[in-house]
Kinemage of the C-alpha trace (Angstrom):
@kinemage 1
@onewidth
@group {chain A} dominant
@subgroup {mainchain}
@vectorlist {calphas} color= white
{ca unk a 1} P 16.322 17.758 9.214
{ca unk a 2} L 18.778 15.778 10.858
{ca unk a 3} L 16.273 13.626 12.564
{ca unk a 4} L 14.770 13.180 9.271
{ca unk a 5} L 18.128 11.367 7.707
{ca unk a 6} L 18.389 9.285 10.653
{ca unk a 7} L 14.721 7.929 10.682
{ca unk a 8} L 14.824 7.222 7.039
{ca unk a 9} L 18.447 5.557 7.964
{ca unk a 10} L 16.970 3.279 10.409
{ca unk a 11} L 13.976 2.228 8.613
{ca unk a 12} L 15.775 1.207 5.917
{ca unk a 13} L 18.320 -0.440 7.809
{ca unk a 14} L 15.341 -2.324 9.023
{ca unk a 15} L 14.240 -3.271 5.996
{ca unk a 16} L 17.588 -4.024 5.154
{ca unk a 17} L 17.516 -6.959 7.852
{ca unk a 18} L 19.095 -10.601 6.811
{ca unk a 19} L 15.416 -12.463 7.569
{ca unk a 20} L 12.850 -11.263 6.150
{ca unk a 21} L 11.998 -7.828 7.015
{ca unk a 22} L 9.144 -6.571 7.887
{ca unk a 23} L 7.190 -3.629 9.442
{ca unk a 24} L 3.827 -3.292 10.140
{ca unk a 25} L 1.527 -0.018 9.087
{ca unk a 26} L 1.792 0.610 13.000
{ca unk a 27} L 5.303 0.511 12.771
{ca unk a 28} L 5.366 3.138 9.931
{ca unk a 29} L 3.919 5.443 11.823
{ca unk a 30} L 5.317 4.934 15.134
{ca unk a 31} L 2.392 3.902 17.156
{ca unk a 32} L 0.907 1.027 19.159
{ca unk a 33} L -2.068 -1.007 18.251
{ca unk a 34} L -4.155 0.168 20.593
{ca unk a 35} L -3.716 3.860 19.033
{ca unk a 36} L -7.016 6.311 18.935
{ca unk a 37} L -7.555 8.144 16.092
{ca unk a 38} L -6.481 11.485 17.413
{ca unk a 39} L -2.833 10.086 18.190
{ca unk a 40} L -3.094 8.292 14.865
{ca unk a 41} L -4.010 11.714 13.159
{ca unk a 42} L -0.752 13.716 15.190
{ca unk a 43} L 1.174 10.834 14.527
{ca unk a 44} L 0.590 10.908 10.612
{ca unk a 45} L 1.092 15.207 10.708
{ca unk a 46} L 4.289 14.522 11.917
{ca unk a 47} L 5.917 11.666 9.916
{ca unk a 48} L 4.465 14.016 6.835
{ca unk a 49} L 6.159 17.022 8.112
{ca unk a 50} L 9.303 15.073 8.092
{ca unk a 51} L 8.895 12.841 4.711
{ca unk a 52} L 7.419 15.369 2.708
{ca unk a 53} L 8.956 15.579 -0.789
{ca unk a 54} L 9.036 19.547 -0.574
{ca unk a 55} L 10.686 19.468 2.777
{ca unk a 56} L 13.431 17.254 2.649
{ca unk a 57} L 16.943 18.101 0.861
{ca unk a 58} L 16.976 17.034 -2.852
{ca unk a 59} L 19.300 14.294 -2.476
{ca unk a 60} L 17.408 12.692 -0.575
{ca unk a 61} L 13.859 13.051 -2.649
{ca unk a 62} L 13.119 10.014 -3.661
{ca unk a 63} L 14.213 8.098 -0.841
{ca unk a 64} L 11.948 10.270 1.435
{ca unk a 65} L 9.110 10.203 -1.152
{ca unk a 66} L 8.926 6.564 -0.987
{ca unk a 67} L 8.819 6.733 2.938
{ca unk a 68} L 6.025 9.404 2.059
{ca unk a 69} L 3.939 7.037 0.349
{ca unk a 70} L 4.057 4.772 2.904
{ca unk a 71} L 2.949 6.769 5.584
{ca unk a 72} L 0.145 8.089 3.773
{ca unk a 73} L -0.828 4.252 2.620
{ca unk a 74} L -0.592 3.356 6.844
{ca unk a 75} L -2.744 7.051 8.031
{ca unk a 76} L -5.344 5.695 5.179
{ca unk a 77} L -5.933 2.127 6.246
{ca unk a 78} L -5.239 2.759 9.843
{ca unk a 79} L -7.282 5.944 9.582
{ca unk a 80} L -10.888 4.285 8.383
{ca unk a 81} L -12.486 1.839 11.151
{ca unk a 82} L -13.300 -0.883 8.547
{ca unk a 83} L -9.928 -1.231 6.685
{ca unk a 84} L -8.152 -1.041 10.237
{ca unk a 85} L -10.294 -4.010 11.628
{ca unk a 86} L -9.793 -5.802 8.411
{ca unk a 87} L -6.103 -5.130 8.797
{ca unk a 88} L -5.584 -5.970 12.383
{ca unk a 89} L -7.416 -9.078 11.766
{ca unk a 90} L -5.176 -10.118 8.968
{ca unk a 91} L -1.859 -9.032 10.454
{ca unk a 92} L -2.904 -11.612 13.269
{ca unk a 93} L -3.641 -14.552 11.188
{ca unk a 94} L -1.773 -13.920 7.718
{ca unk a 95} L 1.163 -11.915 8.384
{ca unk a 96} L 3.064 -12.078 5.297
{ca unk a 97} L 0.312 -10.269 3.421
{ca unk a 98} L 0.169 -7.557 5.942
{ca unk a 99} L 3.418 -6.778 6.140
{ca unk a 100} L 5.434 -3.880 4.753
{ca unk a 101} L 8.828 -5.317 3.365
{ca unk a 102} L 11.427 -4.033 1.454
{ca unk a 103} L 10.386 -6.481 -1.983
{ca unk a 104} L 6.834 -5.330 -2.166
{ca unk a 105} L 6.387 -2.005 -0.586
{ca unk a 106} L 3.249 -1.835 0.548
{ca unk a 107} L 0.506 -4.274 1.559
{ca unk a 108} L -1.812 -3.744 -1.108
{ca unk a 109} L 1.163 -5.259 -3.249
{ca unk a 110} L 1.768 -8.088 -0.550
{ca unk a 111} L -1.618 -9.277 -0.634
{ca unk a 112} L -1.607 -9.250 -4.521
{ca unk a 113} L 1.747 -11.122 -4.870
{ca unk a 114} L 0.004 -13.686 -2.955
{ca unk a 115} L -3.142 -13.695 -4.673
{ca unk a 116} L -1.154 -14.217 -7.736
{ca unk a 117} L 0.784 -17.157 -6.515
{ca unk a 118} L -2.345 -18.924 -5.208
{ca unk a 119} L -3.859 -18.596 -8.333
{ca unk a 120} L -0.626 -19.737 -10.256
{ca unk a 121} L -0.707 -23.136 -7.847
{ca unk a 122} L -4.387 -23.453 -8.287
{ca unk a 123} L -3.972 -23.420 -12.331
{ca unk a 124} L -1.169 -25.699 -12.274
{ca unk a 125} L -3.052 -28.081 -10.057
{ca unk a 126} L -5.758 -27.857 -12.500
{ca unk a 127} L -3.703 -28.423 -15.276
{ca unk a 128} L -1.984 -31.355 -13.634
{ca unk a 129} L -5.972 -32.730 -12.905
{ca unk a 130} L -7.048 -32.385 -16.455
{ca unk a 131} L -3.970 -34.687 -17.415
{ca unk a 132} L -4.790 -37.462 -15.281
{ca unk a 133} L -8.718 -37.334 -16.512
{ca unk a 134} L -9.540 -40.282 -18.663
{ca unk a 135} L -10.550 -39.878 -22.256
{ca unk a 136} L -14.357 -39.893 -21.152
{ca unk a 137} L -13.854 -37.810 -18.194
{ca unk a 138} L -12.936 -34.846 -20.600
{ca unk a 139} L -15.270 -35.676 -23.348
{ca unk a 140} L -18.317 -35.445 -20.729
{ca unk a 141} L -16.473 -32.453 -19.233
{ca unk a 142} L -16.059 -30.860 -22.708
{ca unk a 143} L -20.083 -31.360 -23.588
{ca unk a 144} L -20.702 -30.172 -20.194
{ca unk a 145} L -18.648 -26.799 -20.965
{ca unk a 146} L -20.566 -26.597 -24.555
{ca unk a 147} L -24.482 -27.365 -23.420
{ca unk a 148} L -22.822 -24.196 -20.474
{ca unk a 149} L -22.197 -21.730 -23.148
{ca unk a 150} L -25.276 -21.945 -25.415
């Protein structure tokens, strides 16, 4: 149990960091990237041994359920071939979206934050387009967007 309060310690000091922290699904679980699935597997049975909400002392509950979560989240995506390829290939080239950090908890959230804000710059660039169109620009646009829906 000890070792328990002194993972969850250090994680969250982690997380805690003054840059931005971060920890990749790997990370979570305590393995390389070059894990097989049978290390994955013991690796997973015995982070949920120790974050188990049944297991742990009730003061610390929800701080281990949360931990929980997360390692259930990394066994899942690290656990099926395609979402681990799909993974590994975005924690190379778009980090911040793969990233576990302390603001979004999990990388399904990550990855929808910045869906959201690309979308948010995309409509305000499309906004800011529309108000620079001329007067016959959005008249052909607007019969355009009429003949469309019929």
């Amino acid at each position: 149990m000890q070792r328990a309060q002194l993972t969850i310690r250090a994680l969250n000091n982690t997380l805690e960091g003054v840059s931005s922290p971060a920890i990749t699904l790997y990370d979570v679980l305590s393995v390389s990237q070059s894990v097989e699935l049978n290390e994955l597997k013991k690796a997973y049975r015995e982070k949920v041994r120790v974050y188990h909400p049944d297991v742990c002392p009730p003061a610390e509950r929800e701080e281990s359920s949360k931990m929980f979560l997360q390692v259930q989240e990394a066994y899942e995506t690290l656990s099926d071939p395609m979402l681990r390829a799909d993974y590994d290939f975005n924690l190379h080239f778009n980090p911040q979206i793969m990233l576990l950090n302390k603001r979004n908890g999990s990388v399904r959230d990550g990855a929808k934050q910045q869906w959201a804000e690309q979308l948010q710059r995309l409509n305000k660039s499309m906004v800011m387009d529309m108000e620079r169109e001329s007067w016959g620009g959005r008249m052909r646009r607007n019969q355009t967007v009429a003949r469309n829906s019929k």
